[in-house]
N, C-alpha and C positions, 0 to 999 in steps of 0.2 A: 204550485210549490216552487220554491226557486231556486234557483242553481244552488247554491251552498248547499241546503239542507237535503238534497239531491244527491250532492256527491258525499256529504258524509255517510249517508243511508248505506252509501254502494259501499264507503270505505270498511262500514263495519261489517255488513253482510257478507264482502272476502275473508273479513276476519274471525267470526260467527259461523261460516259454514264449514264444518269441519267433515266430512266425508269419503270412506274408501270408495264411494258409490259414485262413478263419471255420470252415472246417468242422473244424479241431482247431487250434483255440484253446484260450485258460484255459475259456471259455463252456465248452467240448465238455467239460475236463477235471472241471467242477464237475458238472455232469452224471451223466456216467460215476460221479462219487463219491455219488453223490446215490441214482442207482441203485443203487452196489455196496453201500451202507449198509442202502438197505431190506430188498435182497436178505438179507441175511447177518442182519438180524432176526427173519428166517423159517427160512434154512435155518444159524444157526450160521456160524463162520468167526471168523478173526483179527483184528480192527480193526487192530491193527497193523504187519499184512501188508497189506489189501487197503486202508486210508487211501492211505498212498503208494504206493501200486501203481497206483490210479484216479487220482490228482493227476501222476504222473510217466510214463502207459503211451505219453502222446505227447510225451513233452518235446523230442524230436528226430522232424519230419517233415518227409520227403521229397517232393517233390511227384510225382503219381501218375504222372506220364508222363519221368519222372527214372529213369536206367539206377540211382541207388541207393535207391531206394525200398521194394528189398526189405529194406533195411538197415536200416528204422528204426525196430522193436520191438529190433534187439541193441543198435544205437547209445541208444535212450532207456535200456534197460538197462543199460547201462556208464555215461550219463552220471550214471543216479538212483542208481547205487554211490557214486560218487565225492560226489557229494550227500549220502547219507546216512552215510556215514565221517564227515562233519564234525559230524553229531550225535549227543552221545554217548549215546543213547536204544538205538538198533537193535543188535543182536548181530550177529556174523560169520550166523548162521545165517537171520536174520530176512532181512537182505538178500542173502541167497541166495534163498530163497524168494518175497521180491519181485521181484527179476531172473528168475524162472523163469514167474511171472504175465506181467509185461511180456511177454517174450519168445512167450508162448502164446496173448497176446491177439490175433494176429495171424490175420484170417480166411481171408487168401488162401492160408495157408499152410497151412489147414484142420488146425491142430496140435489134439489130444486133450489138455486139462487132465490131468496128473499128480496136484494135489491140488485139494479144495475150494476154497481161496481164488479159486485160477487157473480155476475154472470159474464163479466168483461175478464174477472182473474178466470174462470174456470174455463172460457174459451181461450186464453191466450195460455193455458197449461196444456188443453186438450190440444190445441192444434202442434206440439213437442211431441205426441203420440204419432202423429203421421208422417208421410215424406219421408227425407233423407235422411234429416236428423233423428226419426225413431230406428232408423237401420242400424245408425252407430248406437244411440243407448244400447239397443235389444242385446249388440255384442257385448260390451261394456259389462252388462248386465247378466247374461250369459256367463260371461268370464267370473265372476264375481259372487254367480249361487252353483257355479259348476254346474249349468245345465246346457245337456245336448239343444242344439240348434235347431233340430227336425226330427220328426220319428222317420228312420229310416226305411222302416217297412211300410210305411201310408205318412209322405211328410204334409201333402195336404188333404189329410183327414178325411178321404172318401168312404171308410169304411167304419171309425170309431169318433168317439167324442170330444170335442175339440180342448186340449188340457192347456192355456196357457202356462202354468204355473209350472209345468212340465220341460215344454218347448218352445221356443223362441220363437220359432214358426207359427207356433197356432196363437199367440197373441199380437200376430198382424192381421189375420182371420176374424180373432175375439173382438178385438177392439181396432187399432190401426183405419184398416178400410171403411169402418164404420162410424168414425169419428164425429161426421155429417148429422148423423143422427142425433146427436146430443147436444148442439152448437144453439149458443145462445141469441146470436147476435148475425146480421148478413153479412157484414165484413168478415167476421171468421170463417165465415162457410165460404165468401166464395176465395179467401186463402185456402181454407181446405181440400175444396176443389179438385184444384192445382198439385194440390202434394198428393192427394190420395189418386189419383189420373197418374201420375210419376209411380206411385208404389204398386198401381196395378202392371205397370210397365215392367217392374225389376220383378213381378213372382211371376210373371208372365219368359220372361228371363230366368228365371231357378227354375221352371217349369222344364223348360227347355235343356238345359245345365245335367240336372237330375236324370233327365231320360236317358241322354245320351251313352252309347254303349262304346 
């Protein structure tokens, strides 16, 4: 892809992503790109497919406790079609294969990448879930569904079920440290690594924090 058709992507995507949500913001979407770029340095892929595919995989988000939430990997797919029709750059085929990334980046959905590209976006979205920069969404995010941070009475869940959807806490538990497990690609894993080594470090830290009398 080349520099022009690059920067207009980003230009519209700041002006496309419209969001009360810091946790997938344009911030989350440059990211995402930032990641799927290095990725696909190592393991190969389409810039052309996974440029807009990382820029546009949240252009439409639901907020998490919203009955259409589940909607919002097809709904960004549909709206980065109609998006990308108006530049005459993409093939009928290109943007199908971007709609098919979008649509698989989706973790809850626990969908299987079909091609490379789609397994470069869903590792360079999954590795936003771990490290440092899932500490600030998780607050961000917190702030935003007015959901407590930890169960106060058991915050790391030795005695009941682990409620992400509840507590901020138990969705570095649910998913966060276990990011590894889902990673498509060895580049992303052994970024992952690294960030989830770091985040056992800081509940290793709250651990501590917590007891203290």
């Amino acid at each position: 892809m080349n520099k022009k058709i690059k920067e207009k992507l980003i230009k519209i995507a700041e002006k496309e992503i419209r969001t009360d949500d810091p946790a997938h913001d344009f911030n989350h979407a440059m990211q995402v790109l930032k990641n799927a770029e290095n990725i696909c340095k190592k393991e190969g892929g389409n810039l052309d497919i996974i440029i807009p595919a990382a820029l546009f995989h949240d252009v439409i988000v639901y907020k998490k406790n919203s009955p259409k939430s589940y909607k919002s990997q097809e709904d960004s797919a549909i709206k980065t079609a109609n998006i990308l029709k108006k530049i005459k750059y993409f093939s009928k085929e290109d943007i199908e294969k971007i709609q098919t990334c979008i649509i698989q980046c989706s973790y809850t959905k626990n969908i299987k990448p079909s091609i490379l590209e789609s397994k470069i976006l869903q590792d360079a979205d999954l590795l936003e879930s771990t490290g440092a920069i899932t500490i600030m969404r998780l607050c961000a995010s917190s702030g935003q569904l007015k959901r407590p941070l930890y169960c106060f009475k058991d915050p790391f869940a030795k005695k009941r079920t682990l409620e992400r959807k509840k507590y901020s806490l138990d969705y570095l538990f649910f998913k966060s440290i276990k990011v590894d497990k889902r990673l498509n690609t060895k580049t992303a894993l052994k970024i992952a690594k690294r960030r989830i080594s770091f985040l056992k470090e800081f509940l290793k830290e709250l651990k501590l924090e917590l007891r203290e009398e």
